[in-house]
N, C-alpha and C positions, 0 to 999 in steps of 0.2 A: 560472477564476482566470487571471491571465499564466501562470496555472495555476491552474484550477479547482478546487482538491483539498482546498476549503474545508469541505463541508460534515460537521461535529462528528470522522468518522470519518476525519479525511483534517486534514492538514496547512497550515499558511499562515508561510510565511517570510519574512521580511522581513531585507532587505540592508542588514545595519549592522554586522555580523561583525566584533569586530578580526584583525587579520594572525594575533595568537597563536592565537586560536578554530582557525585555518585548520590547524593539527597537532595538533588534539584528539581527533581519533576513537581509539576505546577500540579496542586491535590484539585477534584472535585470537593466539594461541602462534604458528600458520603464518604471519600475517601479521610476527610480530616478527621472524622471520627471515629476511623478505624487503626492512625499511627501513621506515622509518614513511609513512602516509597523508599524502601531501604533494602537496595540491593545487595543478592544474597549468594554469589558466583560469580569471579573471575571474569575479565573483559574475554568479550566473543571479539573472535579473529576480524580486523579488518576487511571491509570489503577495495575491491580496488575496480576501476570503471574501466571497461573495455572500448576500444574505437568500437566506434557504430557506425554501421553501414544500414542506410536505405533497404529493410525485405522487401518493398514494393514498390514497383514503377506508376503512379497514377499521374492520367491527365489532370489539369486546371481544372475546376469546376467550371461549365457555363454557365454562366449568369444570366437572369432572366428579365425583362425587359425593362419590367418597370421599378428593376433594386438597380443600385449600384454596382459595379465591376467588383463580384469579391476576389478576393487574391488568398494564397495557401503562403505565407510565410514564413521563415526559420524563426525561428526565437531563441536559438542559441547556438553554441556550439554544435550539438548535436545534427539541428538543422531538424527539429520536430514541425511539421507544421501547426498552423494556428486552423482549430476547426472551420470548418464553414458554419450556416447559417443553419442549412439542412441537419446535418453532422450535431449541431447542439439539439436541434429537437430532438432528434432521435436520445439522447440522454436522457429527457423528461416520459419515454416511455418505456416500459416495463420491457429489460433486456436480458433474454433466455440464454444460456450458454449451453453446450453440450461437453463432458466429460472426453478430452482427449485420451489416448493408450499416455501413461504413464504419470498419471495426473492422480495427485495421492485421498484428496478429498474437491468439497465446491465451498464456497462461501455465496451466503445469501443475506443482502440488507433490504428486505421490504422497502423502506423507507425512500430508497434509491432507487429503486427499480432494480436492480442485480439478484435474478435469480442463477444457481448452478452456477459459479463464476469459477473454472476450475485454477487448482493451486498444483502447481509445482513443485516438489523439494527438489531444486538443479540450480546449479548456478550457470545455466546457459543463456544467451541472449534469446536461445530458441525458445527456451520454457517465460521466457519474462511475455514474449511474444504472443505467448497463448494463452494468456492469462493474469494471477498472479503468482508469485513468488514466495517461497517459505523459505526463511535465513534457513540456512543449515545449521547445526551446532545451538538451536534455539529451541525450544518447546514443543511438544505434539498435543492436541487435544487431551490424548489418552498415552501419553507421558507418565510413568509410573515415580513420581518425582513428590515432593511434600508440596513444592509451586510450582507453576508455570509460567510460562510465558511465548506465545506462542506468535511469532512475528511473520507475517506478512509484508511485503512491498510491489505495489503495482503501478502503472505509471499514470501521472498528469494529463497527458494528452498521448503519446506514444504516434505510432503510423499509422495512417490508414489503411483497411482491410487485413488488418492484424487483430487478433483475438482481445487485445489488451487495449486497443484505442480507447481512450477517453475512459476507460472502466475506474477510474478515482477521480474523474473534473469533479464531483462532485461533493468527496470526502469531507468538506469545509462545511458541510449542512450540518454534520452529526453534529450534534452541541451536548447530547445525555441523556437517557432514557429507550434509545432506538433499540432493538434486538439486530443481531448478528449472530448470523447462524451457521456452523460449522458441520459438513453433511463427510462420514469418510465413506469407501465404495462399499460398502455394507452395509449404508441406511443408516448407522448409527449419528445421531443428531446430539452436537455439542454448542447451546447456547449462551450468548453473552449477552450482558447489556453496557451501552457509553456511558462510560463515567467520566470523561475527560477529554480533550479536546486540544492541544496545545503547538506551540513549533518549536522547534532546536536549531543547533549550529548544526552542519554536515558534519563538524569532528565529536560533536556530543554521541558517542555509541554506549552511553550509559543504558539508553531507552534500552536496547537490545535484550538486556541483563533480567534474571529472575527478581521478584519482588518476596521477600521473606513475607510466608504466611499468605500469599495471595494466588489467585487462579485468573491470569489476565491472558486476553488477545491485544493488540499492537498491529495497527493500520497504519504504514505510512506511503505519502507521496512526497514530493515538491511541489512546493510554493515560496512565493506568489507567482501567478502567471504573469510576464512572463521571465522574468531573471530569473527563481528557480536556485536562490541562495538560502532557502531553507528548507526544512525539512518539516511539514505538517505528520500531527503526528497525534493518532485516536487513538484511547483505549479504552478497554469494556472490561468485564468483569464476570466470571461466569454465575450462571442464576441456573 
């Protein structure tokens, strides 16, 4: 995309925001009593969604005797499947990633299970595939900037046997206080905490934008499963 983060599980904003839109973000309690979200830069370029093609060929799941016939469904457009049964549990346990070549840091939320989950700055379908994804034209950890804002997008559900399946079903837990940890290939550790928890329209690309006087990261997926007409959308706050 001018940001990739198109495909079902991931985002596409489009720059047509009015002024008022730009002081709409829903505050946590801690953020009200620091001023409200009052964007402080110029709309970031539109993302635009690319056809998606299937990277993997998998069979059906077999189903096991005494379950029901599971089935791998499309849920959209895109034609993502609907996890299995297997596929969820594995979400509820602690999932290692390893640092691909071109992958600029990792993101880790204890709380999730996502340790090393690497991050991309590309707007390719390849890089959303392995991972998550860093808007381009949006914030670095170590951004030499008075704020930031450093935005990620990773997908819903995605394909299976791709790097990125299922690596945000879970996003919807965070509700505020969780750590998020930001690792670049040098060890250097940049930590956040949820302050906020909310969703948008897909043409809202106000989120994308710096917050005057603030040091935030920006999680987003789509929701709800499975139409996938909004955009879930977490933020923290660095500590």
């Amino acid at each position: 995309m001018t940001v990739a983060l198109g495909l079902a599980g991931v985002v596409a904003f489009y720059v047509f925001t009015e002024e008022s839109e730009q002081t709409v973000a829903a505050k946590s309690s801690s953020e009200a009593t620091r001023g409200p979200l009052v964007r402080s830069e110029p709309d970031a370029d539109p993302w635009v969604e690319p056809e998606v093609t299937s990277p993997v060929t998998s069979p059906e799941p077999e189903s096991r005797s005494s379950d029901p016939p599971e089935q791998t469904l499309p849920v959209d457009e895109y034609n993502y499947p609907l996890p299995t049964t297997e596929q969820l549990q594995d979400t509820y346990h602690q999932r290692h990633y390893h640092l691909p070549p071109g992958a600029i840091m990792s993101l880790t939320i204890d709380s999730l299970g996502l340790q090393n989950v690497p991050v991309l700055d590309s707007m390719t379908t390849r890089a959303l595939d392995k991972g998550v994804v860093h808007l381009p034209d949006t914030s670095l950890p170590w951004s030499d900037t008075p704020e930031r804002n450093v935005y990620l997008a990773g997908h819903r559900l995605g394909w299976p046997g791709t790097g990125s399946h299922l690596v945000f079903y879970h996003l919807n837990q965070l509700s505020g206080g969780e750590r998020i940890t930001l690792s670049d290939r040098q060890g250097n550790r940049y930590d956040y905490m949820v302050i906020d928890r909310f969703t948008v329209r897909p043409e809202e690309n106000w989120v994308t934008g710096r917050v005057r006087g603030r040091d935030l990261l920006t999680l987003q997926t789509c929701t709800p499963i499975p139409t996938f007409d909004r955009r879930l959308i977490v933020r923290a706050e660095r500590i």
